[in-house]
C-alpha positions in Angstrom: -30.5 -0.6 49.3 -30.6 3.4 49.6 -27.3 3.4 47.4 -29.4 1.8 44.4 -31.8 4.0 45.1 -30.1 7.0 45.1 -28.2 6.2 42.2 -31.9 5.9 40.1 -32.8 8.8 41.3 -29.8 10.6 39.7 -30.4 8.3 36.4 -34.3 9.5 36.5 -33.3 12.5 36.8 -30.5 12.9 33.7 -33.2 10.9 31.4 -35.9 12.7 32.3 -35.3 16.0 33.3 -37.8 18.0 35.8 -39.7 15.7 38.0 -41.5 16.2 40.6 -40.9 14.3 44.2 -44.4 12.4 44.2 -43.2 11.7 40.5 -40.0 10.2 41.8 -41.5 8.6 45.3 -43.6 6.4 42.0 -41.1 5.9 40.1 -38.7 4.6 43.2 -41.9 3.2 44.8 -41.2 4.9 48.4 -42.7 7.9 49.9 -42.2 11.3 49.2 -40.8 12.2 52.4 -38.0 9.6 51.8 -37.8 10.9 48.4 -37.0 14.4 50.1 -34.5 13.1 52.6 -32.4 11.7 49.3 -32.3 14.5 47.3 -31.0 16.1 50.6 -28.2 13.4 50.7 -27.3 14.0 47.3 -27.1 17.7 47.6 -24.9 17.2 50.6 -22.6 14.7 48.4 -21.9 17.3 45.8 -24.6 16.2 43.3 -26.2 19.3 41.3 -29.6 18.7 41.7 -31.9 21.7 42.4 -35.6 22.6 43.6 -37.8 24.9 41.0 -41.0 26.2 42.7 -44.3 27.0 41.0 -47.2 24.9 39.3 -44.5 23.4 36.8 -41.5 22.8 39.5 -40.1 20.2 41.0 -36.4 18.5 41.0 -34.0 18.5 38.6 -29.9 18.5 37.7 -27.8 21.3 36.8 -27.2 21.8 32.7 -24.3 19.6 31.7 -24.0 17.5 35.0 -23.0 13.6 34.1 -22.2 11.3 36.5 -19.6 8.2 36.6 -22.1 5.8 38.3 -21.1 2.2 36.8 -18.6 1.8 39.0 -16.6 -0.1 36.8 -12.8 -0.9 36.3 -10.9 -1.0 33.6 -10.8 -5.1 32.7 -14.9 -5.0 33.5 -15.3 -1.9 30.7 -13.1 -3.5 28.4 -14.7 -7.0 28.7 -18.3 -5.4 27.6 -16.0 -3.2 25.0 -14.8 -6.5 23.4 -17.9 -8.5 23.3 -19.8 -5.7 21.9 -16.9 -5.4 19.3 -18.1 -8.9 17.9 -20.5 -9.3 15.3 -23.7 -8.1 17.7 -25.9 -7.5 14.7 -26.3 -11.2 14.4 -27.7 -11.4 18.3 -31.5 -11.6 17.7 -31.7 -8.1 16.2 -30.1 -6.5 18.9 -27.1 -4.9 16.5 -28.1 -1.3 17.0 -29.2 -1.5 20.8 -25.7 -3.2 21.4 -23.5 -0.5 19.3 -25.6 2.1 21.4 -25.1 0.4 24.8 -21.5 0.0 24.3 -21.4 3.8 23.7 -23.1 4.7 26.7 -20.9 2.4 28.6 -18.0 4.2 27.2 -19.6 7.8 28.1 -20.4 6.6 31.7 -16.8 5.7 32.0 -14.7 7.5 34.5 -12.3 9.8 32.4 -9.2 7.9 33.2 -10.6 4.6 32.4 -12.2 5.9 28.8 -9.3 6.3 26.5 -7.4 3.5 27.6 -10.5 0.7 27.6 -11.4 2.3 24.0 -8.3 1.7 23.0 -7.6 -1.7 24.4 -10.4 -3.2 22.8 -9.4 -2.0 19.3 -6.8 -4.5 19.7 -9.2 -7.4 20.1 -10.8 -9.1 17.4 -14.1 -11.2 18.5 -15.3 -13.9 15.8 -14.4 -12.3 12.8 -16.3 -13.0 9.0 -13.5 -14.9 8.0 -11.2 -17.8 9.2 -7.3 -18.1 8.8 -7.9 -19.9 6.1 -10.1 -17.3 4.3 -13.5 -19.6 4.9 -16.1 -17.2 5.1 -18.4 -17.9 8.0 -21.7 -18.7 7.2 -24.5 -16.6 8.7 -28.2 -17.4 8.6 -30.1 -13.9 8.0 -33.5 -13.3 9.6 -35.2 -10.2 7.9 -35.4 -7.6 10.9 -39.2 -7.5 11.0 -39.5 -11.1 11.6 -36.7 -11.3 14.5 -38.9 -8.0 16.2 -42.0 -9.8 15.9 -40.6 -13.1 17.0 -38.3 -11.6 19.4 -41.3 -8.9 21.3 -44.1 -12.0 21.5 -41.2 -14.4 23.8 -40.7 -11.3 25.9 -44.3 -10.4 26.4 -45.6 -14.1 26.5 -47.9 -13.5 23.8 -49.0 -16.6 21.3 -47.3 -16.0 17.6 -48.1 -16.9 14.8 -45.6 -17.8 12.1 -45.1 -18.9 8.3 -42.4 -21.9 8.3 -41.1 -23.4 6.1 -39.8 -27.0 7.2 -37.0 -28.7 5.8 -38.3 -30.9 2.3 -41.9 -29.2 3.2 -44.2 -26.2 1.8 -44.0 -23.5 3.8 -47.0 -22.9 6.3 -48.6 -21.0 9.3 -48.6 -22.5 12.4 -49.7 -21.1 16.2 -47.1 -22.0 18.8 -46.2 -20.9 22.3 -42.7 -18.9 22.7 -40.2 -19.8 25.3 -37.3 -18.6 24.7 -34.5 -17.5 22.2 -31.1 -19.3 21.5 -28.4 -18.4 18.9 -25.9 -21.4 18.5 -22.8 -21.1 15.5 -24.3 -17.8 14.4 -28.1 -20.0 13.8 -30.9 -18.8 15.6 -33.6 -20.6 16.7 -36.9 -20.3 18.8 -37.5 -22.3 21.6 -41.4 -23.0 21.6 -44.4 -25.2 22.6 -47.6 -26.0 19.7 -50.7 -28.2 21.0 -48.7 -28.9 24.2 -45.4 -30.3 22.4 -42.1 -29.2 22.6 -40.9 -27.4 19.3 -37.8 -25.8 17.9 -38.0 -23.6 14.8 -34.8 -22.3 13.0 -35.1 -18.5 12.5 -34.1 -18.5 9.0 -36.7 -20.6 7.8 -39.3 -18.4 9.0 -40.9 -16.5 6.4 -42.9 -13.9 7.9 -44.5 -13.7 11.9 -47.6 -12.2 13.7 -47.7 -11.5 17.7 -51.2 -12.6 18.9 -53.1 -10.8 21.6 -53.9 -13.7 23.2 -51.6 -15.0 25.8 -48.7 -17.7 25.6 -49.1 -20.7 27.9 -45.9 -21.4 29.0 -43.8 -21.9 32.8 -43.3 -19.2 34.5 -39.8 -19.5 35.1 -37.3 -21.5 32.3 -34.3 -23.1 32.5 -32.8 -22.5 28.8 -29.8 -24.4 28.7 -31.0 -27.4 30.1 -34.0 -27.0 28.3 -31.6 -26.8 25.0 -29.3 -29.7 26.3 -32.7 -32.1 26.5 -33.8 -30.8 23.0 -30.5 -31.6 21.6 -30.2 -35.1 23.2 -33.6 -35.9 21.6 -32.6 -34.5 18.0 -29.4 -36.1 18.1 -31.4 -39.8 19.5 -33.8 -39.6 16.0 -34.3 -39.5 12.6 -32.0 -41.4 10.2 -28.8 -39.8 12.1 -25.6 -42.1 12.0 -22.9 -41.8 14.6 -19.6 -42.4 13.0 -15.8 -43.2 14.5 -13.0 -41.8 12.6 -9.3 -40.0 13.0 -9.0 -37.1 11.9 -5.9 -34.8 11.6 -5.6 -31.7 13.7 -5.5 -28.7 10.9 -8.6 -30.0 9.7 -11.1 -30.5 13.2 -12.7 -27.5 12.9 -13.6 -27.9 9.3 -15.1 -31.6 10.2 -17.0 -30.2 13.3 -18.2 -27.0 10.7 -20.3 -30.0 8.8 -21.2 -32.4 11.6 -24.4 -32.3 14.1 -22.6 -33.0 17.0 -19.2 -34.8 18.5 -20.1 -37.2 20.9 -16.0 -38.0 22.5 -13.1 -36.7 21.5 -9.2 -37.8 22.2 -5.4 -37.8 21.0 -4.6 -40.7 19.0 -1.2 -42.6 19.1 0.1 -41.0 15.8 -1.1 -37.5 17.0 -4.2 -37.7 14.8 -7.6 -37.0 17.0 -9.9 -39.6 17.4 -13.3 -38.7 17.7 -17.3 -40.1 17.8 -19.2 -37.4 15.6 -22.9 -37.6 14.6 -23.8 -36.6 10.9 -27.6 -36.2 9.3 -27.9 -39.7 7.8 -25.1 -42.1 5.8 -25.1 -39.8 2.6 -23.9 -36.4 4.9 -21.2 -38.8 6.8 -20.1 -39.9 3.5 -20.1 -36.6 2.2 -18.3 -35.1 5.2 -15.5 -36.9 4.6 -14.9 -37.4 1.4 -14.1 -33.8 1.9 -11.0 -34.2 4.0 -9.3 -36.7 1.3 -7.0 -38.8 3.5 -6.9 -36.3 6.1 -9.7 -38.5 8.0 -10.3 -42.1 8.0 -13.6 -43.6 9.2 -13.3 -46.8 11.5 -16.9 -47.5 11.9 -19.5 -48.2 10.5 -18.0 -50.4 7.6 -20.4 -49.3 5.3 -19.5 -46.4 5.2 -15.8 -47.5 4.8 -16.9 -49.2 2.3 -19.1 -46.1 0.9 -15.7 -43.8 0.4 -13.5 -47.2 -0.7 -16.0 -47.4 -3.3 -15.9 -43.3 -4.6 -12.3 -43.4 -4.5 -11.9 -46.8 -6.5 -14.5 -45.5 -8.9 -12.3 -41.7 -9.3 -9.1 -44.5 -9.9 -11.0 -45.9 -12.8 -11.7 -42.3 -14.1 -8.1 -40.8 -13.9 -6.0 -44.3 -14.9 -4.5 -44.0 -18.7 -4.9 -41.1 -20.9 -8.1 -39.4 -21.5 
């Protein structure tokens, strides 16, 4: 559409200063007479943009022009304002691009929108460190180099070569195939393929990383969430997991879901307690999960793990009964 087009033409032209028109017909991949005909149509619109002659000529704006091209409103600034308010340093290394995205979005704003979305989203607070209940949220950190490294091979579909260090295993460099990046609960994690098989690394746990010259094999064109959805169904299906039923009061939910893989169903119970089907690592994390919540939670299956916690609170009994 010409308005795009005119619109990066005014954009080219505030980044990069003079340009020429075969420069910009390039750049905007269209000839340099329709190049001319725009600049025309800007001049005619009131844009600033004028013609230098000689061997170093060609287009450029007047000193101190800036445009309000973003065209957007007030809610649409303020709902990139917000998000970028939120703890963006975590998003795959992209802290410093987002805190300097955010302020060209506020620069670009119109001036009647500017002060007003600034000062709206000051009075939102997106995912803050700590909980109501002063339970700092843990965050995995990935040293910079490693997310750049990890981060520049998925986007240029390069192979990469990483050190990881598996869970219970010595750490070790492996060759895999990058898909794709997903940040879940403020974890990280790298979608890939190694020898043809799907993989999934957690961030954190790798050590160091090396973009290869040599070309990823991968689709295309990906679908990330359901590819995440069919990884998740699959981790969830192995392993030594145990799926456990149990109530749970309401305050505490959110401290159950912090420790558990995954919650299967959910719903109110008679009493007003939640009832819910929650996947933990194996018997030991379930019983550990719990026994955290006191009698705030009572599991209902599988007995042996009722029988697990009866057990660890019959044995504290013994401990606390008479004087010590």
């Amino acid at each position: 559409m010409r308005a795009d087009r005119l619109v990066s033409l005014v954009l080219l032209l505030r980044q990069r200063g003079r340009l020429t028109a075969d420069t910009l017909a390039r750049e905007l991949e269209v000839s340099t007479r329709t190049v001319l005909r725009d600049i025309e149509a800007l001049s005619a619109a009131g844009v600033p943009v004028y013609a230098e002659r000689g061997r170093y000529g060609g287009f450029a704006l007047a000193p101190g022009f800036r445009t309000e091209l973003t065209g957007l409103n007030h809610d649409e600034a303020l709902a990139l304002l917000t998000a970028g308010s939120g703890r963006g340093e975590q998003v795959f290394g992209l802290g410093s691009a987002l805190t300097s995205a955010m302020r060209k979005v506020l620069d670009a704003l119109p001036e009647n929108h500017r002060a007003t979305a600034s000062d709206a989203a000051q009075r939102f607070l997106v995912e803050p460190e700590t909980d109501l209940l002063a339970r700092r949220l843990v965050t995995e950190q990935v040293p910079d180099a490693t997310m750049i490294t990890v981060r520049r091979a998925v986007l240029t579909g390069h192979k990469l070569r990483i050190h990881y260090a598996a869970t219970g295993q010595t750490a070790r460099w492996r060759t895999v195939d990058p898909i794709g990046l997903v940040t879940v609960r403020d974890r990280a994690y790298l979608l890939a393929s190694r020898s043809g098989e799907d993989r999934t690394y957690r961030l954190s746990r790798v050590l160091a990383a090396e973009e290869l010259a040599e070309k990823s094999q991968r689709p295309s064109r990906v679908d990330l969430d359901r590819i995440w959805r069919e990884r998740s169904a699959r981790f969830l299906s192995g392993g030594d997991h145990v799926t456990v039923l149990l109530r749970v009061a309401p305050e505490r939910r959110e401290e159950l879901l912090d420790t558990a893989l995954a919650v299967r169903a959910e719903e109110p119970d008679a009493d007003g307690r939640l009832r819910l089907e929650v996947t933990f690592q194996d018997a030991r994390h379930a019983e550990w999960a719990l026994w955290q919540l006191g009698t705030d939670a009572e599991a209902l299956s599988p007995q042996s793990l009722r029988t697990a916690l009866r057990d660890r609170a019959a044995a504290l009994v013994t401990r606390y009964e008479g004087s010590p």
